[in-house]
N, C-alpha and C positions, 0 to 999 in steps of 0.2 A: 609331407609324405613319409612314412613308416622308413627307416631304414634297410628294412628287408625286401619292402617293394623295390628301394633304388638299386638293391642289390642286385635283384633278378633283371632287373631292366636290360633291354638289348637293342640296339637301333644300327639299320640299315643305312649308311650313307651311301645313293647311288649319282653316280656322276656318268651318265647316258652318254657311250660314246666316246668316252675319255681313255688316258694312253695306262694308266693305273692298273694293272690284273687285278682281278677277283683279290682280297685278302681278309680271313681272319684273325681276331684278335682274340686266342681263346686264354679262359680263366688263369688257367696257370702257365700261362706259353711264354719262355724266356726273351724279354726283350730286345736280345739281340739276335733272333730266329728272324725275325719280321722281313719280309722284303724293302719295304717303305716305314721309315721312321715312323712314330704315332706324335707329328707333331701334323699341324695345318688342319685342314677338315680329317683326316686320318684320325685326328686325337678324339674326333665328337665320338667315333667308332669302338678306337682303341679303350677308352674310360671307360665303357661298357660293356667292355667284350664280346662287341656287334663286328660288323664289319663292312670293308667297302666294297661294292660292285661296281664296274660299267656296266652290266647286262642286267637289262630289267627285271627276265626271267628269275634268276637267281636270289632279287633284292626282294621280288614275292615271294618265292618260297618259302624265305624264314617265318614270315608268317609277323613279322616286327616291324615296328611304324619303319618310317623311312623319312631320312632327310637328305629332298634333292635339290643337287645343283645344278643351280643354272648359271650356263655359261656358253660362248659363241654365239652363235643367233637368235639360240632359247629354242629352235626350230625343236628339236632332240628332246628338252626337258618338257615342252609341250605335250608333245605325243605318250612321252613316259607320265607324266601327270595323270593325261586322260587315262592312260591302262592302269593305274595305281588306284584311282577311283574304283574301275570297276572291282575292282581288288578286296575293296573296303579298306584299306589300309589306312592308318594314321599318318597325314604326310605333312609335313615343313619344308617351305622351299628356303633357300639361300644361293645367294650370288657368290660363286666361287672367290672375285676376285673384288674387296668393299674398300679398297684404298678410295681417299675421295676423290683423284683423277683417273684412276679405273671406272667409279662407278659412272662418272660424266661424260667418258669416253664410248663405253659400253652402251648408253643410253641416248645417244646427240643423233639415231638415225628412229624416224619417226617409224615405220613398222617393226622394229626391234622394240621399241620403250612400247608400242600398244600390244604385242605379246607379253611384255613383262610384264603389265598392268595388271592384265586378265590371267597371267599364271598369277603371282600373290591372291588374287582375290578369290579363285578358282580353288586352290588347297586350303587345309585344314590351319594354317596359321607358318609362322614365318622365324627363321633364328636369323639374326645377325651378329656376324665376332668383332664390330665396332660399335660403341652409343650412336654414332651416324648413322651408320647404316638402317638400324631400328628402328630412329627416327625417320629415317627416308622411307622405307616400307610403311609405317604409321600414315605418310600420307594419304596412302592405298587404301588401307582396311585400319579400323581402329581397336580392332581385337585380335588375341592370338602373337602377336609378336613378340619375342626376346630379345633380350640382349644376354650371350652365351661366350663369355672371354672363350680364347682357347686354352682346353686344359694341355696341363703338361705334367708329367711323369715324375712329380718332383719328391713325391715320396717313394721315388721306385729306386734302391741304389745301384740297381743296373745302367742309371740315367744321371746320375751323382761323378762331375766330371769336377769336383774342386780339386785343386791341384794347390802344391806350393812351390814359393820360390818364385813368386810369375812375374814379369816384367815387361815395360810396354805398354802399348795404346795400340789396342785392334779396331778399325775403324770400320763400323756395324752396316756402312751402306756401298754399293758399288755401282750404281746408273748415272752416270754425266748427263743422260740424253733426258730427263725427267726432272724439274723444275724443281719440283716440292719438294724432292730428295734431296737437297742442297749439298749435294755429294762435292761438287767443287770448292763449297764454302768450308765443308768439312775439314776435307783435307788442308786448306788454308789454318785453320783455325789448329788443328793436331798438329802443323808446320812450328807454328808458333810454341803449344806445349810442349815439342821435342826440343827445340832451343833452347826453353827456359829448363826444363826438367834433365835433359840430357837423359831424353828417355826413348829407344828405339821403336819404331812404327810400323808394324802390318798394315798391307792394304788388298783385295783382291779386285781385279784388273778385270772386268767382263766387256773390255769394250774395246779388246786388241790393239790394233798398232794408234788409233788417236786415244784412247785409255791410256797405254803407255807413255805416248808423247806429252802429255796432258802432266804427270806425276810428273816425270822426267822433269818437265819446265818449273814445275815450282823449287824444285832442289832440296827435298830432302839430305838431309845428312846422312842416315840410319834407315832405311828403310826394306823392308822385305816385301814383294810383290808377288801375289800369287794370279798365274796366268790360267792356268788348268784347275776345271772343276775338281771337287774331289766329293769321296761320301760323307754323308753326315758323319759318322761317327768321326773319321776322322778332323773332320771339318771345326766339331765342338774340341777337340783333342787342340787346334790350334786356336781356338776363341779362348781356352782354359789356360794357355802359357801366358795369358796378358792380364797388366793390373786393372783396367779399363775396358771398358766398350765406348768407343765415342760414337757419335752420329748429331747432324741436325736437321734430319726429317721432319716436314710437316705434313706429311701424307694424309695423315689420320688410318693408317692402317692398324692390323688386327696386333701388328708387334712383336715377329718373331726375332729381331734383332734384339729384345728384352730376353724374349722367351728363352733364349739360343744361351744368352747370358746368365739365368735365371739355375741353367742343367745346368752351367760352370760353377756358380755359385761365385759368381763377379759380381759386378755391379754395369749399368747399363747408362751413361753420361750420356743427355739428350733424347731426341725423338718424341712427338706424341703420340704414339700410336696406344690401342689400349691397354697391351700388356703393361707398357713405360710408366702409365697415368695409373696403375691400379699396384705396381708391384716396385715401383721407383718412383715416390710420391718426391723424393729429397733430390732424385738427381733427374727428374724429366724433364724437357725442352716444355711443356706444359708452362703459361702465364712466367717463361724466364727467355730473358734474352740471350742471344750468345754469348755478351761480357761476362755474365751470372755464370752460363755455364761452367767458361774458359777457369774460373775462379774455381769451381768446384770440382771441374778433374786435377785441377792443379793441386788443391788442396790434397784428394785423396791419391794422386799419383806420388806426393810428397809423406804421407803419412798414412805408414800401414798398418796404423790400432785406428783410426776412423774408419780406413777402407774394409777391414775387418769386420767392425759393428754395421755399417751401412749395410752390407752383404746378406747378412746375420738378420736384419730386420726384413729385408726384402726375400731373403727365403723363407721366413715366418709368415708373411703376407701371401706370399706365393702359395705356402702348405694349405694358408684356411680359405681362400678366396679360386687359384688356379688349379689345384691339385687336381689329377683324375675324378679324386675321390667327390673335391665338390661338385667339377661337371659332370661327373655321374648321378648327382643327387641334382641339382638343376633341372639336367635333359629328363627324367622320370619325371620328377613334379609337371615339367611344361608338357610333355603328351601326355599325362596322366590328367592334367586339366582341357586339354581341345576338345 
């Protein structure tokens, strides 16, 4: 596709029913105007200077394909389907939520997974922000699907949070109650880097007084606990004070704990979610064991000209592969073929 077609490109993400207001992402609107960050589904919008709706109304009007999500019971993305049809509209559906025990969860009750059958096969074609996910919808229909990392703003310096001076191990996952997350192992493992490195440890607490009790018992030396959510910006403002991002998720999610990393211009130790696998080929939980890991935050927690270059290549990676700019040329090319 012409780079002028991807330029003009604009796409509707509508999420039927959802707690999100109306927002757009206009051409030249200051990134930090936005109500909601342009990261998650918000960035398929933000990258094209579309935007997001809950109201169906509004998501026609633009008169630009739409890519809807489905999520809850699908009851809502159903009905918005059928009226998008009569619409003529160009439409892609996506599962709000493609970690691999989300989608299994979402799917385990038999009239839920036969609407979801019949929405994929119903619309114009299909994006997923994991190679799983793709591949799972492929079961469906064997045309029309993507695989659509999520972009991120890495060429915007409104979004350009490196920072110097930074010290530490920010530990990128916070669910005890979710297996895959090996959020307990995590923490085990970051226990161990702070002893040897004598390097102090972020961690944020979403699971209250057994989340706390839980830290407490392992016995950090050093550590900072964060109880209360905060906003994104701020949020990146403390992923950016740390030499590290640790985690050993195997979720197979889309990877905003990369992503999150990626605007600090860190580096992102473990996970494989797809941002990890595409933009931290050297330090993702990907075909490495935890000893492998454990070795290689240590490495760069101990040496700040590798931690450097590592960074340095994976914001390289990020600019040609996640940038806005590509998933702006991406999402044109795919509805410009459905």
């Amino acid at each position: 596709m012409a780079s002028a077609d991807a330029e003009n490109f604009r796409l509707a993400v509508l999420n039927p029913g959802g707690r999100d207001h109306e927002q757009r992402f206009a051409e030249n609107q200051s990134a930090t105007a936005n109500e909601h960050p342009p990261v998650n589904f918000h960035a398929y919008a933000a990258c094209t200077h579309g935007a997001v709706f809950r109201d169906l109304k509004g998501a026609i009007a633009t008169g630009w394909p739409v890519l809807l999500l489905l999520r809850g019971d699908f009851r809502a993305s159903e009905r918005a389907l059928a009226e998008l049809k009569k619409s003529k509209r160009k439409i892609a559906v996506a599962l709000k939520e493609t970690g691999a025990h989300q989608i299994a969860q979402q799917l385990t009750d038999p009239a839920r997974f036969a609407r979801f059958v019949k929405i994929v096969r119903e619309a114009n074609g299909g994006i997923a922000s994991t190679p799983e996910a793709a591949d799972f919808f492929r079961l469906f229909r064997n045309n029309g699907i993507e695989f659509v990392p999520t972009p991120y703003p890495i060429e915007d310096e409104n979004w350009n949070w490196a920072m110097e001076n930074r010290s530490g191990i920010f530990v990128g996952t916070r669910e005890f109650a979710v297996p895959s997350r090996n959020h307990l192992a995590a923490l085990l493992t970051v226990k161990k880097l702070s002893d040897a490195t004598k390097e102090p440890v972020t961690v944020f607490n979403s699971e209250r007084r057994r989340g706390a009790k839980l830290i407490s018992e392992i016995g950090f030396r050093k550590i900072r606990v964060h109880e209360k959510r905060m906003g994104y910006r701020a949020y990146l403002g403390e992923v950016a004070r740390h030499k590290i991002v640790f985690q050993l998720d195997r979720s197979r999610v889309p990877g905003q704990v990369a992503g999150d990393a990626l605007l600090c211009r860190s580096i992102c130790v473990g996970g494989d979610g797809a941002i990890e696998r595409i933009a931290f080929p050297e330090t993702c939980g990907e075909k490495r064991g935890d000893a492998e890991l454990i070795e290689i935050a240590e490495r760069l927690l101990m040496n700040e000209e590798e931690r450097r270059a590592v960074a340095e290549r994976a914001t390289a990676l990020a600019k040609e592969k996640l940038s806005f700019r590509a998933g702006r040329e991406i999402l044109a090319r795919f509805f410009a073929e459905l």
